[in-house]
BAZABA-298590 format. One record per residue: residue in three letters; x, y negated, z negated of N, C-alpha, C, O in turn. Coordinates in steps of 0.1 Angstrom, whole numbers, plus 2048, in hexadecimal, padded with zeros to 3 digits. Atoms other than C-alpha are relative to their C-alpha. Layout:
alaXYZXYZXYZXYZ;...
//
This chain:
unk7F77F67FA6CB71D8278087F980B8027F1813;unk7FA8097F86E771183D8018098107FD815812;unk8008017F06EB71486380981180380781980D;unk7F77F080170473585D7FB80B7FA7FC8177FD;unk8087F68096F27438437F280680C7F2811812;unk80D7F77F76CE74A85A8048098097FE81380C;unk7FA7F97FA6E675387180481180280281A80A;unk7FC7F38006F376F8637F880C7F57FA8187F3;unk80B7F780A6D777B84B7F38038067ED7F980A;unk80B7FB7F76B978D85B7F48037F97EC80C7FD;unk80B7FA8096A17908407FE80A7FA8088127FD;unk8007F18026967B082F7FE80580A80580F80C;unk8057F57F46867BE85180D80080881180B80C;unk7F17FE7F76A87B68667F37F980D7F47FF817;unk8038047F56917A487E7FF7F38047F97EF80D;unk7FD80F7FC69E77D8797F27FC7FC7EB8027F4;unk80A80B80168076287A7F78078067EC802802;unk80C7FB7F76687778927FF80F7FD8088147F6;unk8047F88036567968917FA80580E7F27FE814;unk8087FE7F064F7AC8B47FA8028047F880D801;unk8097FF8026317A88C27FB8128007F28167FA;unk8067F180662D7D08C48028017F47FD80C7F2;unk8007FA80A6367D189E7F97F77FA7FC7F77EE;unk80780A80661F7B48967F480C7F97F58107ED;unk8137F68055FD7CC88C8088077F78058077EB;unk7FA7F981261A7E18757FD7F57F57F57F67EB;unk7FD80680B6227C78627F77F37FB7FA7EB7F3;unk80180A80060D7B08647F67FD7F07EB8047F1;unk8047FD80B5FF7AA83E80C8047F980B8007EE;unk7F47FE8086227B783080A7F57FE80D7EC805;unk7FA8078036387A881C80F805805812810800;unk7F47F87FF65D7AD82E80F7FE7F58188057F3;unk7F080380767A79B8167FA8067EF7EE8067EB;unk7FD8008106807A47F18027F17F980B7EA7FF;unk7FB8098056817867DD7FC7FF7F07F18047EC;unk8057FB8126807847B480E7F47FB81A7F37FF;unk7F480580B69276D79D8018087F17F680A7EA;unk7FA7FA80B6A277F77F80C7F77F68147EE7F9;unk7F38048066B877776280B80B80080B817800;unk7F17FC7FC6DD77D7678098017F380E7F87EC;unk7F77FD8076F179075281080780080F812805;unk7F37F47FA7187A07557FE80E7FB7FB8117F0;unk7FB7F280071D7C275A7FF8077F57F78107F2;unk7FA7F980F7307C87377F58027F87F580D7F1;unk8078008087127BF7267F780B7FF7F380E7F4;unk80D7F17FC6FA7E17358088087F480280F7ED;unk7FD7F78077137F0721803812806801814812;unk8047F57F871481672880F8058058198037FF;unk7F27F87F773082A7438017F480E8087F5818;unk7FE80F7F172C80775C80B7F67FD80C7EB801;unk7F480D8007497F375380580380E8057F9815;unk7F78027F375B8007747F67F68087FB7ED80F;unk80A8057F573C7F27868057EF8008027E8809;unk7FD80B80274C7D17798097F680D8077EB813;unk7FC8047EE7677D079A7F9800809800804812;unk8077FA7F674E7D47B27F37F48057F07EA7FF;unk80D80F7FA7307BF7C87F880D8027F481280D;unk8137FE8097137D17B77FD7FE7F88067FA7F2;unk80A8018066FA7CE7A27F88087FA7F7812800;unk8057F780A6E57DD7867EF7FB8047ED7EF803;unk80D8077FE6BD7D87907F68067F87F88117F4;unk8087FB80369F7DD7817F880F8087F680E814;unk8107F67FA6847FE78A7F97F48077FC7F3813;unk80B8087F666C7E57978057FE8097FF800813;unk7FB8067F46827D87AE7FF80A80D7FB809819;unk7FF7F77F56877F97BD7EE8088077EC80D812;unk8077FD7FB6658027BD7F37F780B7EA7FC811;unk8058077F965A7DE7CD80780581380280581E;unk7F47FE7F36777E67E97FB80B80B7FC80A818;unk7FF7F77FC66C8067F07EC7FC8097EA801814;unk80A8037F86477F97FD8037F48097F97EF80C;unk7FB8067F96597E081380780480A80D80F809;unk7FB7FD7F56657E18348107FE8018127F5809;unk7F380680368D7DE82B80780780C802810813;unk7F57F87FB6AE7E383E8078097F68078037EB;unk7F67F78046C58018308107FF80281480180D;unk7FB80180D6E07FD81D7F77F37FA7F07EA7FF;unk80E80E7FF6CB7E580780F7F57FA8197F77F3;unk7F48098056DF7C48027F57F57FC7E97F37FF;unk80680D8076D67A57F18087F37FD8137F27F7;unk7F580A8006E07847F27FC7FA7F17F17FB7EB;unk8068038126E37737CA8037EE8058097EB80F;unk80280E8016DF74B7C67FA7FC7F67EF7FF7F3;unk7FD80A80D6E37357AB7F47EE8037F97E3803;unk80480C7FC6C87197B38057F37FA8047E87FF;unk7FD80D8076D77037968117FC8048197F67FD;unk7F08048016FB7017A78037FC80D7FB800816;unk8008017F27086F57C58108048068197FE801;unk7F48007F67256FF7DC8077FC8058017F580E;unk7F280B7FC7456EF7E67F97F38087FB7F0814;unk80580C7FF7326CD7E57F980080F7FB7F6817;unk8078027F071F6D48077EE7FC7FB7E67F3800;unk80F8078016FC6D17F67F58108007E98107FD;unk8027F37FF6FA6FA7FA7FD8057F78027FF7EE;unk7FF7F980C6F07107DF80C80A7FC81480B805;unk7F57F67FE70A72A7D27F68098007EB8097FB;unk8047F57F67047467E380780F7FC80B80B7F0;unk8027F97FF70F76A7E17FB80F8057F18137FF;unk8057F27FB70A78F7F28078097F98138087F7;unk7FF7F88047087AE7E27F880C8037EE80C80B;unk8097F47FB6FD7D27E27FB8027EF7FB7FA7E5;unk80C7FA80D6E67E87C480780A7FD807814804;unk8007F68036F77FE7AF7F880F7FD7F981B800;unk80C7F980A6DA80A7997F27F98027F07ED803;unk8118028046B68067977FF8007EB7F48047E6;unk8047F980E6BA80976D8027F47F68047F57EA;unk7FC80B80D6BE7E775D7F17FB7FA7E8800800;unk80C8098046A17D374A7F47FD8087F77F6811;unk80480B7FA6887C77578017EC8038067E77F9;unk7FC80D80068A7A175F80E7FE7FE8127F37FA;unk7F18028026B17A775E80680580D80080C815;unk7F97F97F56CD7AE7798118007F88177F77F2;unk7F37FF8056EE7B776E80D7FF80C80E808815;unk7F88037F770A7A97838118007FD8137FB7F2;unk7F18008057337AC7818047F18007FF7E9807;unk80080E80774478E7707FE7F880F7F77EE811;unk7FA8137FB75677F7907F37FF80B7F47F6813;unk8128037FC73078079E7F97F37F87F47E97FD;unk80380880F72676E77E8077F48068007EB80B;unk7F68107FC74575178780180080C80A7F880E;unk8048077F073D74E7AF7F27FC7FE7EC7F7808;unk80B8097F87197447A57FC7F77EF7F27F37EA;unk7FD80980D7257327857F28007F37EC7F67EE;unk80D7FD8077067457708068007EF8118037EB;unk7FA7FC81070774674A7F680E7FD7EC812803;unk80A7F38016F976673B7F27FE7FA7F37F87F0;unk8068047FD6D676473D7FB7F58097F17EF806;unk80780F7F66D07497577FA80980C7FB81580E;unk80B7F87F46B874F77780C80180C8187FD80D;unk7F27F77F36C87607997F38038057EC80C802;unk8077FB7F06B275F7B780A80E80781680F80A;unk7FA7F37FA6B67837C67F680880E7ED81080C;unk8058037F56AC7837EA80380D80A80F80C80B;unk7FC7FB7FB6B079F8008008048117F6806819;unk7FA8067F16C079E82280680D806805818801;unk7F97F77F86D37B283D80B7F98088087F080F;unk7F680B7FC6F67A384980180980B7F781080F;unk7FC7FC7F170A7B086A80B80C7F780E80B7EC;unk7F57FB8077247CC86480B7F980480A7F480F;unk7F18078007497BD862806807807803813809;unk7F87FB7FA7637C387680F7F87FE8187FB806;unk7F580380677E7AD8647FB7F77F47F07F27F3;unk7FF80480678379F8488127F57F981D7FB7F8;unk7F17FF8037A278583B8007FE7EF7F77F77EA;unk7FC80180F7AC78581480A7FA8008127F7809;unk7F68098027C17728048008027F17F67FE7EB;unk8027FE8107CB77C7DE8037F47FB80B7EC7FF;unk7FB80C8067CA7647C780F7FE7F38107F57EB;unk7F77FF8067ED76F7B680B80A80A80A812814;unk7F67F97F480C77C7C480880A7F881480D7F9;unk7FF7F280880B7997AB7F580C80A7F0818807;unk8067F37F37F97AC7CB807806805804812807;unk7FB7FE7FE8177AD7D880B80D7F9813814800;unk7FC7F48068247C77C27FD80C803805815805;unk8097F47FD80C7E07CA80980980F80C80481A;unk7F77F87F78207FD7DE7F28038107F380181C;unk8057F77F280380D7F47F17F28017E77F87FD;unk80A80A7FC7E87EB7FB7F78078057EC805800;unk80C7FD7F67D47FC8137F780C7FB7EB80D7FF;unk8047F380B7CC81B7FB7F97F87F97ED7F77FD;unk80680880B7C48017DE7F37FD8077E9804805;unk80D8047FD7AA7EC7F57FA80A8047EF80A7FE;unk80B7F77FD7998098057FA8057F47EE8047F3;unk8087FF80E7968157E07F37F87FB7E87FD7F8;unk80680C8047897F27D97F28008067E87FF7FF;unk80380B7FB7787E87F17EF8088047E680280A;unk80C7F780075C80C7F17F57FF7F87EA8047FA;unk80C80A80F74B7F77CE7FB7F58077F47ED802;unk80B80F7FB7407DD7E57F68028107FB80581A;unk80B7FF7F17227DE8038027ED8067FD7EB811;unk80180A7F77297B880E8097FA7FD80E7FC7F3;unk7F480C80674579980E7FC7F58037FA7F480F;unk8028077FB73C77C80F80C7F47FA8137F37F0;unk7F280D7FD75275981B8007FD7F67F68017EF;unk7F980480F76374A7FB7F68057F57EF7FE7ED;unk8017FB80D75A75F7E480F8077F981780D800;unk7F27F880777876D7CB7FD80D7FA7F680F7F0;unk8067EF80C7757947C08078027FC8117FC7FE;unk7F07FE80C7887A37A87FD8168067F581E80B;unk7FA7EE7FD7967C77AB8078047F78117FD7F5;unk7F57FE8087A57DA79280C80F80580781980B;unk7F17FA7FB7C97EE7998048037F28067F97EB;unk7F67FD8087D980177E7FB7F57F18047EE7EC;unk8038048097C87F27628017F18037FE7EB7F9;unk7FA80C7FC7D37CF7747F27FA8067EB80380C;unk80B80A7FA7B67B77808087F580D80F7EB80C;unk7FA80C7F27BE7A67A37F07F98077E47FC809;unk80C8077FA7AA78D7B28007F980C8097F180F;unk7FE8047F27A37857D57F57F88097E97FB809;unk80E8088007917697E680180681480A80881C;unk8018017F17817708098007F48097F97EA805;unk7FC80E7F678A7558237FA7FF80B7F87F4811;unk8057FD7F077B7678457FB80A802801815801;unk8057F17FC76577F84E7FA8018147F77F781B;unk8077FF7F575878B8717F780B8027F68157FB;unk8038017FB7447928857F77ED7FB7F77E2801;unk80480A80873277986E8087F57FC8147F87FA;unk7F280680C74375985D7FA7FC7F77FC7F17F3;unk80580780F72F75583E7FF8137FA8008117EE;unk8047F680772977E83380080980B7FC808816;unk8077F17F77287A184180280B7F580680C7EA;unk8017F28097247C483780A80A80180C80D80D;unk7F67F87FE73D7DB8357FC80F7F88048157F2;unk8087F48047277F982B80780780E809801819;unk8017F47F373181C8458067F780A8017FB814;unk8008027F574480285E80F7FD7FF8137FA7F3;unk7F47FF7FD76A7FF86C8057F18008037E8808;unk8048108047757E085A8127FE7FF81A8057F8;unk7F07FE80279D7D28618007F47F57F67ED7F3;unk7FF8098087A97BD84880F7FA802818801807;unk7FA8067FE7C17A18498067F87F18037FA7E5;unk7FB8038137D578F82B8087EF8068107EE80F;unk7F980A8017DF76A82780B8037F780E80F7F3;unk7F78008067FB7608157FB7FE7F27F17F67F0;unk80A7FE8107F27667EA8047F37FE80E7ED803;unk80580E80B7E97457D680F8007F780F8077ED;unk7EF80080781373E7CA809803807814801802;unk7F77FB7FF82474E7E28077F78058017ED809;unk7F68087F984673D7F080880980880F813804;unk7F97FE7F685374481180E8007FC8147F67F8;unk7F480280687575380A80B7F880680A7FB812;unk7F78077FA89373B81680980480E81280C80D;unk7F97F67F38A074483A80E7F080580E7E4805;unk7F18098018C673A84080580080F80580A817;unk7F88027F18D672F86080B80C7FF81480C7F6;unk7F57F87FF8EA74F86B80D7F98028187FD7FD;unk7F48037F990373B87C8087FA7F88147FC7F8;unk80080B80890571E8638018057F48097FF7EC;unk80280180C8FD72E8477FC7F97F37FE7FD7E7;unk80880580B8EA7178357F37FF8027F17FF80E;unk80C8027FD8C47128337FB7F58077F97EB800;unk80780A7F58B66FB8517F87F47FA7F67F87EE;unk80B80380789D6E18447F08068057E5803801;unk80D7FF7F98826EE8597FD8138007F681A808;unk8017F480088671184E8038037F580280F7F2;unk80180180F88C7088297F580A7FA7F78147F4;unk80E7FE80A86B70F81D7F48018077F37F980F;unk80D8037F484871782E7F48037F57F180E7EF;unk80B80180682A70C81B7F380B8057F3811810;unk8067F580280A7238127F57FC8137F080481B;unk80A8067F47F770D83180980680F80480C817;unk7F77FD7F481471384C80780D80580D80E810;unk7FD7F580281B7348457F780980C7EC80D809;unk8097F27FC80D74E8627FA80E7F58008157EC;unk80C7FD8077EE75F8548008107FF7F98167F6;unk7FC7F37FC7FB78386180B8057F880C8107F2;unk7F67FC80781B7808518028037EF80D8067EA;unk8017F780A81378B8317F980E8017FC8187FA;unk8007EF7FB8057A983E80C80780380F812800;unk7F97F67FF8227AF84C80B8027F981480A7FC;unk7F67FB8098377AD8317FC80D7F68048157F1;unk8047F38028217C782380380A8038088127FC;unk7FC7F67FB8237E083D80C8047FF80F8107FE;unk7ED80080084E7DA83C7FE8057F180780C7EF;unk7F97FA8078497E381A7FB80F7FC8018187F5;unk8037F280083680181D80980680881080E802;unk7F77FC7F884B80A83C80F8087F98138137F9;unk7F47FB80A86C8058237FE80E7F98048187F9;unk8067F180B85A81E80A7FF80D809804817803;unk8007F67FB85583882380E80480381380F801;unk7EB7F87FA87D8388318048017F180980C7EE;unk7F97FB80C88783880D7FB80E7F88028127EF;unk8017F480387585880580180B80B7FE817807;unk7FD7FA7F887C86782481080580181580F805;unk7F17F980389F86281A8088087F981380C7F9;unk7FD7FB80E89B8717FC7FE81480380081E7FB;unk8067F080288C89680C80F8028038187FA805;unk7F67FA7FD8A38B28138087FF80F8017FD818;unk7F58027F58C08B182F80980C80281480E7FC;unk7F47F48008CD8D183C80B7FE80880E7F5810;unk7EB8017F98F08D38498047F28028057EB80C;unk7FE80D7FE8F78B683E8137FD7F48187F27EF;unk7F580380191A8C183180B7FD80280B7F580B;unk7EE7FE7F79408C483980A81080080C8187F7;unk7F97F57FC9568DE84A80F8007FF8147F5801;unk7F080280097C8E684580680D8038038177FC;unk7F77F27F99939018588048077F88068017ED;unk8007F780A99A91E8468118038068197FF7FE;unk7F07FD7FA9BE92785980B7F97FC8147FA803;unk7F58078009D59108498088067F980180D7F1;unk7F57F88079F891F8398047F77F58067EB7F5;unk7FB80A80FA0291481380F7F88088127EC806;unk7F18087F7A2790A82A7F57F68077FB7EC80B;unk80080E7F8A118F183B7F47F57F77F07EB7FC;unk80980C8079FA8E081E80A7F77FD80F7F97F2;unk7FD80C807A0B8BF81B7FA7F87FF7F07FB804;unk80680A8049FE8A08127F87FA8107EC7F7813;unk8078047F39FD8978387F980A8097F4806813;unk8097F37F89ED8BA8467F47FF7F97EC8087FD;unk8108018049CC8B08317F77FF8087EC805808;unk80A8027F79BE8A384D7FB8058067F480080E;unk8057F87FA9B58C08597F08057FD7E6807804;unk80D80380A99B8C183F7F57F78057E97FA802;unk8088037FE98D8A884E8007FC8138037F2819;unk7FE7FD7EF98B8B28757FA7F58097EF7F0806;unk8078087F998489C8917F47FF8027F080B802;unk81180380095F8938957FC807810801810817;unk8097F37F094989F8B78087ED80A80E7EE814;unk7FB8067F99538768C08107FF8048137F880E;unk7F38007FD97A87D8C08077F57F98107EE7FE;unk7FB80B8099808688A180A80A7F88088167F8;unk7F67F480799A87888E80A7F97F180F7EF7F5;unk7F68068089B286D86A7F67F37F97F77E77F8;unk80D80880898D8678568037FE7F380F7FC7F0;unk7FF80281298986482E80B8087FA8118057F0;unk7F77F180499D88382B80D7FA7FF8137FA7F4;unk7F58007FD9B98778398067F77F78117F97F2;unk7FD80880B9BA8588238038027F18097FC7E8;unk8007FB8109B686C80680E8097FB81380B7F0;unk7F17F98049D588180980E7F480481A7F7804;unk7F68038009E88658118037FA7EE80E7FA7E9;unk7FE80980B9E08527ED7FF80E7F980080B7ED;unk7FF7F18059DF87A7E180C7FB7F080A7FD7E4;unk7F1802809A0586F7CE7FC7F87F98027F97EE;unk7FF80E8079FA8507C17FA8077EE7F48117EB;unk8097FE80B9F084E79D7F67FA7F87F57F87EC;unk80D8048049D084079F7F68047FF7EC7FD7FF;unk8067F78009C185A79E7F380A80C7F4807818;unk8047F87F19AA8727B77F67F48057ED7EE7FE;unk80A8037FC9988617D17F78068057F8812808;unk80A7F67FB9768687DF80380480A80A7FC811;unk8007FE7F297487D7FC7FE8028077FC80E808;unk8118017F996087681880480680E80A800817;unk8037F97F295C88E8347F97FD8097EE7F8806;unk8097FE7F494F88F8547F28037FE7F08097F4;unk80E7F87FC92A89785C80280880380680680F;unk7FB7F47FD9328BC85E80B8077FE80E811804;unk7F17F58059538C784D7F98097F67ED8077F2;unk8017F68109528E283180D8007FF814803809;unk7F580680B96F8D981880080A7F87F680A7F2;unk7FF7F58049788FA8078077FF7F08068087E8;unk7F58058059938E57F280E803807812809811;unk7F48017F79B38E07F880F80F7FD80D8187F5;unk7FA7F57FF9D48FA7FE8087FE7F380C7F47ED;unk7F88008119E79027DF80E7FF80481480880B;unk7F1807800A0A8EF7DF8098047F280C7FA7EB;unk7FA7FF80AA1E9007C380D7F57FC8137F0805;unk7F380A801A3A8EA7B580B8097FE80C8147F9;unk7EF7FB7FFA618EB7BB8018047F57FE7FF7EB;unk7F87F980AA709067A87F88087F77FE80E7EE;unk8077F780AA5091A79780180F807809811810;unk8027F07FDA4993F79C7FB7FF80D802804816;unk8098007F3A2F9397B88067FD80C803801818;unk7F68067F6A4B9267C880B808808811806813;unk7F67F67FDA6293E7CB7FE80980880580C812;unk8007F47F8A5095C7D27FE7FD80F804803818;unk7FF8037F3A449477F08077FF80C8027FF818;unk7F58097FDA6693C7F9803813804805815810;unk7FC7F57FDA6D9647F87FE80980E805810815;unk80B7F77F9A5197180E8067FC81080A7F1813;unk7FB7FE7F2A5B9788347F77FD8097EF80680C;unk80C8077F9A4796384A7FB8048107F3800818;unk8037F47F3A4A97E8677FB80C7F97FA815801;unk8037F2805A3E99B84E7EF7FB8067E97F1804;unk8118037FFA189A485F7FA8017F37FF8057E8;unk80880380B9FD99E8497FA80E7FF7FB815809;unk8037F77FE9EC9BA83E8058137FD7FE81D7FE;unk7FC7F7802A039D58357FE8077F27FE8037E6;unk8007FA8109FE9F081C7FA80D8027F781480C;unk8047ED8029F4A128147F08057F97ED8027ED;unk80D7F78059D2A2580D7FF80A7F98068147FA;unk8067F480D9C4A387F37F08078057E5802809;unk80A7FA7FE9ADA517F87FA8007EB8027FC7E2;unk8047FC80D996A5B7D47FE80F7FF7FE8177F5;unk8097F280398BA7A7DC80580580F7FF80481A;unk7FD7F67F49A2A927F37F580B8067EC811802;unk80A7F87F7993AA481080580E7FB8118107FA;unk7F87F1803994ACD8078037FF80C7FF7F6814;unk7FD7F87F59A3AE08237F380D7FE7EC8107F5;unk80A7F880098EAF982D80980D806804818808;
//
């Protein structure tokens, strides 16, 4: 076991290498760790309603196990570290290693059922032996990931997804790759850093932030000299190594951010139309009296869309759009009869001193006299 590992693994009892001398007389004759070699099988194979258990860091155990467990002095949540005695670890001389939690108590005896990419971090074929040791890590308080494709990046709401994810697993441990499935999609994500710990912790019940390298492909997009306009050499391109380790988070959050203003833009907007004076005289709709239509603003801007639109009004390119103020109401426009029709005339007739309003009443139903 290496110098990080004792470190961070406390045995079944949680009390390291020693035992205190007031709990010496408890225990003394008890056995405190779990340990059992089993053969290792995947998941798929139990068969049954467990395939989901396939994303996840648990495990299928035997009955016995649980009923050796339960006369032992354990820590709660029960966790267990798995190891491959016939393999070794990024050439240090290490065994491979992983931590996991206990789904079930219901598999075989002499069997443990484990999810694949469990299976390919401790390079087991089905059937082979699996030392299954059980331990007590530190609770976490970060963790950094780093997906191994930059089809993560698609994903709208990340932080939803992993929390989803990340409730199928009781432990993480350092370079291991899990897989997660999304939408029928399988993503895979290697751990790079954990803390409080740096080789494993637990993330069972505890307040865990997460951080994100840059995904396994991605390319830093091209950033261009404002001034210049062309791309710098030193700003060309920023490899997966030089890249700040934050800034893919925070292209995340910017794009969740985006998604929130674009559906915010999308709810409803009261009085969010246009106004137009109701007082104008058919003698004064001409082409250039439109602009009324479109009334000065609250800044004192005046001769807006409106005004443009009745001047190309003649043209015959037909109507343009027309864009009001924040706050006109546009009723349409005043009716301009043409030289020489009926409409024109009687207009031409009407006495522009006669008051408005004149005329005579009808009663329906005379009052008698009495």
């Amino acid at each position: 076991m290496s110098p990080d590992e004792s470190s961070d693994e406390f045995g079944g009892g949680g009390y390291g290498g020693f035992v205190p001398v007031q709990q010496f007389q408890r225990y003394a004759g008890r056995r405190r760790q779990f340990t059992r070699f089993y053969s290792a099988y995947p998941i798929v194979a139990y068969g049954g309603n467990k395939a989901d258990a396939n994303y996840g860091g648990k495990i299928l155990m035997p009955p016995s196990a649980l009923d050796e467990l339960s006369q032992l002095e354990v820590v709660y949540p029960l966790l267990f570290k798995l190891q491959n005695d016939d393999a070794e670890g990024d050439g240090t001389g290490t065994k491979r290693r992983t931590h996991c939690g206990v789904l079930e108590f219901v598999a075989e005896e002499g069997r443990v059922y484990l999810p694949q990419w469990m299976m390919e971090t401790l390079q087991l074929l089905p059937g082979a032996a699996v030392e299954v040791i059980n331990v007590a890590l530190l609770h976490g308080s970060l963790v950094k990931l780093q997906p191994q494709s930059t089809d993560f990046l698609d994903i709208s709401d990340h932080r939803a997804v992993l929390e989803n994810a990340l409730r199928k697993f009781s432990a993480l441990t350092v370079g291991d790759v899990i897989a997660m499935d999304y939408n029928n999609r399988e993503y895979k994500i290697a751990i790079l850093e954990t803390q409080p710990s740096p080789s494993a912790i637990n993330i069972v019940e505890t307040d865990l932030s997460v951080d994100f390298a840059a995904p396994v492909g991605y390319v830093e997009p091209t950033q261009r000299n404002e001034s210049a306009g062309v791309a710098s050499g030193s700003e060309a391109q920023l490899s997966d190594a030089s890249r700040p380790a934050s800034s893919i988070a925070k292209d995340i959050r910017s794009k969740e951010v985006a998604a929130k203003d674009e559906a915010a833009s999308l709810r409803f907007q009261a009085f969010r139309g246009t106004g137009a004076r109701l007082g104008t005289s058919a003698a004064d709709a001409t082409p250039s009296s439109l602009r009324s239509y479109a009334a000065t603003d609250t800044n004192g801007d005046s001769e807006r869309a409106a005004g443009s639109f009745a001047a190309d009004g003649a043209s015959s390119q037909g109507p343009v759009p027309l864009d009001l103020p924040i706050g006109t109401l546009f009723f349409g426009y005043d009716l301009v009869p043409p030289a020489g029709s009926e409409l024109d005339s009687a207009d031409a007739g009407d006495d522009p001193q006669k008051a408005p309003f004149q005329g005579e009443g009808r009663v329906l139903r005379q009052r008698r006299k009495r």
